[in-house]
N, C-alpha and C positions, 0 to 999 in steps of 0.2 A: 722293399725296392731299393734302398737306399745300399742295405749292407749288400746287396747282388753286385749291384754299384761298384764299391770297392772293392767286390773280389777279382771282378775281372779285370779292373786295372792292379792290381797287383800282380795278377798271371801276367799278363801282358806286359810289364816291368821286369820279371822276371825272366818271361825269354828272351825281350831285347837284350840282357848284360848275358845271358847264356852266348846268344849268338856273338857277341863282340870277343867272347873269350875261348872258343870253339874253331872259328875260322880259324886264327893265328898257328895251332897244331897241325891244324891238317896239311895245313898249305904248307910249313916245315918239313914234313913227312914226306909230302910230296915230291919235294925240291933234294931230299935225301935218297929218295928212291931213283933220281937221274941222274944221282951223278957217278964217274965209274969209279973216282976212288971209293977206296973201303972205309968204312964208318969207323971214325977215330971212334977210341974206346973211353970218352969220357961221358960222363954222367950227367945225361941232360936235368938242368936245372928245374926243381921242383916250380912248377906257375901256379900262383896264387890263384884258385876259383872262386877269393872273395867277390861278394858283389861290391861294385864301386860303391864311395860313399854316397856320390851324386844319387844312383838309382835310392837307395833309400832312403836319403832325403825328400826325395820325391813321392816314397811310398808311405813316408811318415806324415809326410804335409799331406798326402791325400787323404788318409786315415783319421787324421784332426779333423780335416775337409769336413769327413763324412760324419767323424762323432759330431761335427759344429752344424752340420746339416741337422742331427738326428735331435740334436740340442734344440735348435732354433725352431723343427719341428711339432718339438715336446713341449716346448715354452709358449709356441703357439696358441697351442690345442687348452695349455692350462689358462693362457689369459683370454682365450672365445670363454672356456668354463667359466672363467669369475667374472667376464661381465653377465651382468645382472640382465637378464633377459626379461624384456618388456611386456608387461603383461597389460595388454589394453583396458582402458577403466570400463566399467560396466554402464553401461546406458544409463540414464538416468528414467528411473520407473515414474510412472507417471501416477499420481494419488489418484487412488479409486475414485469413482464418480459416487457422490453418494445417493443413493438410494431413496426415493422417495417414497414417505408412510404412503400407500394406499389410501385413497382417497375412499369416506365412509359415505355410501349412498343412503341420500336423503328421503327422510320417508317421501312419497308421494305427498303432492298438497293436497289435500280433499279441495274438488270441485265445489263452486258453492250452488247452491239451489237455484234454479231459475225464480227468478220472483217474477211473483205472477200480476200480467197484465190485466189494468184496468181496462176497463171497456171505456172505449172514445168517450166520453163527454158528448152529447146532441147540443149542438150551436143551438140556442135559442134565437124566435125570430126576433128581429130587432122591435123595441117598441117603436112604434111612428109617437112623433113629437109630431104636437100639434104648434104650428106656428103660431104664434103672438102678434098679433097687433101690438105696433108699438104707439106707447102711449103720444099723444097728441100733447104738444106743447101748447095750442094754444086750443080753446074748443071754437068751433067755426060759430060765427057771426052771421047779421046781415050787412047785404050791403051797403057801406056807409060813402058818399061821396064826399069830396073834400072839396069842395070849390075855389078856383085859380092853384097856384104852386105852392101850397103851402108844404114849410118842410113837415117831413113824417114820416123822419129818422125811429123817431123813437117807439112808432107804431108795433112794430116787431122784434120780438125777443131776438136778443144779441149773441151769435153764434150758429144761427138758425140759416136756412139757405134763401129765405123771404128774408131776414134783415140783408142778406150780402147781395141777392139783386136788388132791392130800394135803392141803399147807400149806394155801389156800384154802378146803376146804371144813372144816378143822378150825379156821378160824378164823369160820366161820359159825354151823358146829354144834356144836362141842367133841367130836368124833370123829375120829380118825386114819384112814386104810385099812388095814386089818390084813391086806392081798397082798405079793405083788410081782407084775410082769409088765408085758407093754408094755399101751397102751391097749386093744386089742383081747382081750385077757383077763383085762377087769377086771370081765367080768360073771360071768364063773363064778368070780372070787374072790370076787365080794362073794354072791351065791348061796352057797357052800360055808361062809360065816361068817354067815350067819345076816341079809343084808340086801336090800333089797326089791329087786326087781328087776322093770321097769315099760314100756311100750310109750308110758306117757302120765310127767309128771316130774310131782313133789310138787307136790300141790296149797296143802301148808298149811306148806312151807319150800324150803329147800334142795335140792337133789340134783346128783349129776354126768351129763353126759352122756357116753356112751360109742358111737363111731361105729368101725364096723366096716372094716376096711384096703378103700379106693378111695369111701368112703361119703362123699356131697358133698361130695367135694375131700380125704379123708382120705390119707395115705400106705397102705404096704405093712404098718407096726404099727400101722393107727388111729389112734385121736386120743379122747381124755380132753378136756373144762370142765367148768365149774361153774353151774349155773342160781342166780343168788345167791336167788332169792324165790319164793314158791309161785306156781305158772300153773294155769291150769285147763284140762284138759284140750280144754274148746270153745277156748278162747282157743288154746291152741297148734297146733293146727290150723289155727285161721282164720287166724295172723298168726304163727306160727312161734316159736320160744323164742328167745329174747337169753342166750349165754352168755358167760362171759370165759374167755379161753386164754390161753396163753405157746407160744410157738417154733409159731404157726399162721397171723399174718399180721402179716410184719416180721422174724422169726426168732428163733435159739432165744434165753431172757431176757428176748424183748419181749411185754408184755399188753395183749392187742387183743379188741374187744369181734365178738361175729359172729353173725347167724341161723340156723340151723340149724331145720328141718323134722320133723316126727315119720315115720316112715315105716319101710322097709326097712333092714337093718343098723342101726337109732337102739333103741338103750336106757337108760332111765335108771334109776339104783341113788341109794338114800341110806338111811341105818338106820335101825331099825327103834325 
C-alpha cells in the first residue's frame, strides 16, 4: 500500500509541471495564428521541458516520505518481533492427595457362649425366733411393808425403772414406796399399804404409773414412771399422759420422757 502511495503522487506531480509548461505554446500559437502580418522568419527559441526543481523536490521528499514510512514500518514490526511475548505461568498443581492403605478387616470377634443360668435359689422360710424372756433383775419377793417413811432408796437396783419411780416420785411428794417387787406388783403393794389405786392418775399431783408385763410395749416384769403433775382424767384420755422413765427408751440409767394411754393393764397408784 505504501509504494501505490507514492506512485500516484508522482503521476500527479508530473502532469501538474507538464500542464504548467504546455499551456504557454499553445496559447502562442494561437495569438500567431490572428495576427495578419506574416510570421517573421526567426527561430523560435528551444523551451526547456525540464521539470522545475521545485516539482522534484517534492517528489524526492515524498519518496524519502515513503522509504521513511516503509522504514518506520519495518522497525515496527521487528521491535513487536523482539519483545518477548508473555507466556502466562502455569498454575500451580496441587500435590496429589495421598492415598489411603486400605483399611484390613478384622477377623470377626467370636461370640462368647451364653453361660448358663442357674436355677433361682428357693428363699428358705425364715426360722421363727423364739422370743426370750428377759432376764429379771431382781427375783420377785413377798410383800414386805415398811412402816412410816422410811427411806428406801436403796431397795431397788440402780438404773432400773422401779429405782427411778421410788427416787422420783419421793422427790415430788416426800413419800418413799414402802414395797418391793418388779413393776408389775406394784399395785397390790401399794393397795396392801394403804395407797390409792386408780384407772384414772391424780388429778390434783403426782402419781406413778404402773403397766402390766406386754402392756404398750412393756417387758415380761412391766414397767413403773412417774406422772410428774395432776391430769384430769378428760385430759388423759383425750391425749394420753406424759410420763418419765429410766431403762425404757435408750436403756437401763437412761430418762426418757413417753405417752402412755389409760386403758387395759394401766394403773395408777400415789398416796393417800
Amino acid at each position: 500500500m505504501a509504494y501505490a502511495g507514492i506512485a500516484l503522487m508522482l503521476v500527479a506531480v508530473i502532469f501538474g509541471a507538464a500542464m504548467a509548461v504546455f499551456p504557454s505554446g499553445i496559447s502562442q500559437a494561437f495569438q500567431a495564428s490572428k495576427s495578419s502580418e506574416p510570421p517573421k522568419s526567426k527561430v523560435p527559441p528551444k523551451q526547456s521541458h525540464a521539470i522545475p526543481h521545485a516539482a522534484i523536490a517534492a517528489i524526492t521528499t515524498q519518496a524519502k516520505l515513503g522509504r521513511d514510512h516503509v522504514s518506520s514500518a519495518a522497525n515496527v514490526k521487528k521491535a513487536q518481533a523482539a519483545v518477548p511475548k508473555r507466556v502466562p505461568a502455569p498454575a500451580p498443581t496441587q500435590a496429589p492427595v495421598p492415598t489411603q492403605a486400605p483399611v484390613q478387616a478384622q477377623a470377626p470377634v467370636p461370640t462368647p457362649m451364653p453361660v448358663p443360668t442357674q436355677a433361682p435359689v428357693q428363699a428358705q422360710a425364715p426360722v421363727p425366733t423364739q422370743a426370750q424372756a428377759p432376764v429379771p433383775t431382781q427375783a420377785p419377793v413377798a410383800y414386805t411393808n415398811v412402816a412410816g417413811n422410811a427411806d428406801t432408796s436403796g431397795r431397788f437396783s440402780a438404773g432400773q425403772c422401779t429405782f427411778w419411780a421410788n427416787v422420783h416420785y419421793h422427790a415430788l411428794s416426800g413419800w418413799w414406796v414402802e414395797w418391793l417387787g418388779n413393776g408389775s406388783e406394784w399395785v397390790g403393794g401399794a393397795a396392801s399399804n394403804g395407797w390409792i389405786t386408780s384407772s384414772e392418775p391424780n388429778p390434783n399431783g403426782p402419781s406413778i404409773i404402773v403397766l402390766q408385763p406386754y402392756t404398750q410395749g412393756a417387758s415380761a416384769y412391766g414397767h413403773v414412771g412417774v406422772v410428774e403433775s395432776g391430769v384430769s382424767a378428760a385430759s388423759a384420755n383425750a391425749n394420753g399422759v406424759s410420763a418419765s422413765n429410766m431403762n425404757w427408751n435408750g436403756g437401763v440409767g437412761v430418762v426418757s420422757y413417753w405417752t402412755f394411754h389409760p386403758g387395759a393393764g394401766v394403773t395408777f397408784i400415789w398416796h393417800a
